[in-house]
Structures are given as C-alpha cells and as structure tokens.
C-alpha positions in Angstrom: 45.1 6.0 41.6 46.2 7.1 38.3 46.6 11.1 38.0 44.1 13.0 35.5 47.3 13.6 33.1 48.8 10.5 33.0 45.1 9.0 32.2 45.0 11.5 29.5 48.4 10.3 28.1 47.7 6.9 28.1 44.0 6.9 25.8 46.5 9.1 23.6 48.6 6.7 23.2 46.3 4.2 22.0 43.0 6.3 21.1 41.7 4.5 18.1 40.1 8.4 17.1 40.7 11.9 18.2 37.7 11.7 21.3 38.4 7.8 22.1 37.8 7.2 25.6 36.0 3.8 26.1 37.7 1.8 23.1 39.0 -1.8 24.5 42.1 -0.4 23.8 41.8 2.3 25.9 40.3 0.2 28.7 42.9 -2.4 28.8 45.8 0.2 29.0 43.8 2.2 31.9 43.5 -1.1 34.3 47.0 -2.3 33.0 48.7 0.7 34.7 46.2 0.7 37.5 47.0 -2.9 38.3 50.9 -2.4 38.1 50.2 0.9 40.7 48.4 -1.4 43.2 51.0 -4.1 42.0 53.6 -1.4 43.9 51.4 -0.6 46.6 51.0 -4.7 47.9 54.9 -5.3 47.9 55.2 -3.3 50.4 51.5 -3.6 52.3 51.1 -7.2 51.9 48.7 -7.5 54.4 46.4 -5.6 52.8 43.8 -7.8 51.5 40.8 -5.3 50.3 43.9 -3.4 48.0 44.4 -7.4 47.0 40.4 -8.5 46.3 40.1 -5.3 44.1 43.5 -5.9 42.2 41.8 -9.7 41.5 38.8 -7.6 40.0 41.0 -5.4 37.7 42.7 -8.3 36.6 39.8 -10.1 35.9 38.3 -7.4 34.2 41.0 -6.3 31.9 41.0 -10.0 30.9 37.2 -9.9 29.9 37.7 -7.2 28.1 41.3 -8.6 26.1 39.0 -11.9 25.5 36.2 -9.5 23.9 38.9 -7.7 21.6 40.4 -11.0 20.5 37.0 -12.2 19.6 36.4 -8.5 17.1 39.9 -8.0 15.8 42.9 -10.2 16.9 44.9 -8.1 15.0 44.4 -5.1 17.3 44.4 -7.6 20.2 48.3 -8.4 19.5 49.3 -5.3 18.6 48.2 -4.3 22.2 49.9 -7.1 23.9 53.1 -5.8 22.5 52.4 -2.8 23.0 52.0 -3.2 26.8 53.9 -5.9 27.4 51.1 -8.0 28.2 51.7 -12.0 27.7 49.3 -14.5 25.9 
C-alpha cells in the first residue's frame, strides 16, 4: 500500500492542473507504483496467489486506462511511458 505522502508526490509529479487527482496520468502512475510494491512483495511470498490475482487486476487496469490515453492524446501517452519507464 502506497503511503498518503508518497501518493501525494506522485499526482504532483504528473498533475496535469493544480487540484488533478483522477487525470489518466495520474491513474497510471498511482497503479504503476502500486504494481511494482506488490511486484516486491511476491518475490519473496510467491505462494501468494490472492496478492497475485489482484496484481493481474492492476495490470489490466492500468492498461485500459494507457489504451484510453493513447486513443485522446498519444502525445501525452508517450511522454508518460518515458516518464515511467513503461514499454510499448
């Protein structure tokens, strides 16, 4: 689980506008650091398959939501990949 500060310092990062908090942009970064946190947590708890289903969701969703920003602005799409690292 991602701490209230760090949250607050990712959607700065990448806050489109002063009180952005549900911009794609915004989205995507949340789950992309969520999903590398429970990345962390199954190396070492591999057995643990509920962690595992709801990392599949997060990935799934964070995908829906880069397909979505592509389609609007693939500008702002790629600039976010770099950004976080993310591959196409």
């Amino acid at each position: 689980m991602i701490s209230k500060t760090k949250k607050q310092k990712l959607i700065k990062e990448v806050a489109i506008h002063e009180s952005d908090t549900g911009s794609p942009e915004v989205q995507i970064s949340i789950l992309t650091k969520r999903i590398e946190e429970l990345s962390k947590h199954l190396k070492s708890h591999a057995k643990d398959n509920h962690s595992r289903r709801g990392l599949l969701a997060m990935v799934a969703d964070r995908q829906s939501h880069m397909k979505y920003l592509e389609k609007k602005s693939p500008k702002r799409a790629l600039a976010l990949q770099k950004k976080l690292g993310l591959k196409k």
